[in-house]
SEKOLMI-102656 format. One record per residue (C-alpha): residue number from 1; residue in three letters; chain; x negated, y negated, z negated. Coordinates in nm, 2 decimals. Example, Ala and Ser with C-alpha at 12.3 -4.5 7.8 and 13.67 -1.06 7.14 Angstrom:
BEGIN
  resi  resn  chain      xx      yy      zz
     1   ALA      A   -1.23    0.45   -0.78
     2   SER      A   -1.37    0.11   -0.71
***
This chain:
BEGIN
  resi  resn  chain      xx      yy      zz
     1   UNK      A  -10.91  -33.80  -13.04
     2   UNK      A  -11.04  -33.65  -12.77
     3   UNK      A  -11.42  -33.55  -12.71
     4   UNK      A  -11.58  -33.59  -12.37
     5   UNK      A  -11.79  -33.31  -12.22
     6   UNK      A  -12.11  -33.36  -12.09
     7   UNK      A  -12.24  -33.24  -11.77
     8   UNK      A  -12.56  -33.20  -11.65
     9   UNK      A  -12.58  -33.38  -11.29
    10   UNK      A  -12.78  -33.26  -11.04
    11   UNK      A  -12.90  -33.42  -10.71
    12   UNK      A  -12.74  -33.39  -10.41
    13   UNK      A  -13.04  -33.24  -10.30
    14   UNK      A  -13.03  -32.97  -10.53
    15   UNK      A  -12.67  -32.88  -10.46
    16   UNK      A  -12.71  -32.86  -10.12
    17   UNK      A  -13.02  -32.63  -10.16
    18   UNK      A  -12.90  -32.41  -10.44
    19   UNK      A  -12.55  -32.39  -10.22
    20   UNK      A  -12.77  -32.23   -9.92
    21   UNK      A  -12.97  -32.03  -10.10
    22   UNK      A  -12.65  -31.83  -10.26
    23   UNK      A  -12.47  -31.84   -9.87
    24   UNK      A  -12.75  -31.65   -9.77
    25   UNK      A  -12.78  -31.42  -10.06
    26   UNK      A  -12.44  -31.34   -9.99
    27   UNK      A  -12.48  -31.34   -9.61
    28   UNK      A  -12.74  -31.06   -9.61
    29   UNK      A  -12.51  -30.82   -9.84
    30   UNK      A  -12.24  -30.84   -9.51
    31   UNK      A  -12.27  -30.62   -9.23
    32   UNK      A  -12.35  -30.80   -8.94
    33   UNK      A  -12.03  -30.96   -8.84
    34   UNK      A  -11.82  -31.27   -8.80
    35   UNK      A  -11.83  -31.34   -9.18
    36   UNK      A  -12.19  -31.29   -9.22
    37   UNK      A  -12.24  -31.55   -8.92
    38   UNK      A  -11.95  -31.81   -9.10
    39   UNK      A  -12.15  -31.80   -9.38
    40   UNK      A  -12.52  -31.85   -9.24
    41   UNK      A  -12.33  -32.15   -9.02
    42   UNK      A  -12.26  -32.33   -9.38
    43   UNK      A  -12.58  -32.23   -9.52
    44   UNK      A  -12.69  -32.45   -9.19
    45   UNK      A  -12.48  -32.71   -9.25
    46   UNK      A  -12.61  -32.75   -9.58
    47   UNK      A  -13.00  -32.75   -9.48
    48   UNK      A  -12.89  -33.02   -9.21
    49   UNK      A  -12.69  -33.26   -9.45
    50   UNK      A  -13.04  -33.16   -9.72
    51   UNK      A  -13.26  -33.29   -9.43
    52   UNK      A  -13.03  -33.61   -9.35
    53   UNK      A  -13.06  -33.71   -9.71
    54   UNK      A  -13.39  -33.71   -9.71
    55   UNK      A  -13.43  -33.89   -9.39
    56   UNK      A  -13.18  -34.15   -9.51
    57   UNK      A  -13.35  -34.19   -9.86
    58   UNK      A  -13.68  -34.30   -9.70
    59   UNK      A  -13.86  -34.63   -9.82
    60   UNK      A  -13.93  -34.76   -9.48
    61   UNK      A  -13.51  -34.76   -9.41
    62   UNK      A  -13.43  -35.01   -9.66
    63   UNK      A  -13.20  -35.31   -9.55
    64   UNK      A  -13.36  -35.61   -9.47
    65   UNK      A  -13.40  -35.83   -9.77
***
């Protein structure tokens, strides 16, 4: 038989921040360039779709019951 793995999930939110944080880290080893700006766009992207998460995990934007 087979045995499963098991995987630690993490949040979405953690992903997304952990994600940027690296982009970054790698960003500021480039030398100023088109690269280095690709890769602080995603880190962006990622801190907007964090932000959006949050936003759309807020009590008060529950459907109506």
């Amino acid at each position: 038989m087979f045995k499963r793995r098991s995987f630690r999930h993490e949040s979405l939110t953690d992903r997304l921040t952990s994600f940027a944080k690296g982009v970054r880290e790698k960003a500021s080893l480039l030398p100023p360039g088109m690269k280095q700006e690709d890769l602080l766009r995603k880190a962006r992207q990622a801190d907007t779709a964090f932000h959006m998460d949050e936003w759309l995990s807020l009590p008060g934007l529950q459907p109506p019951k």
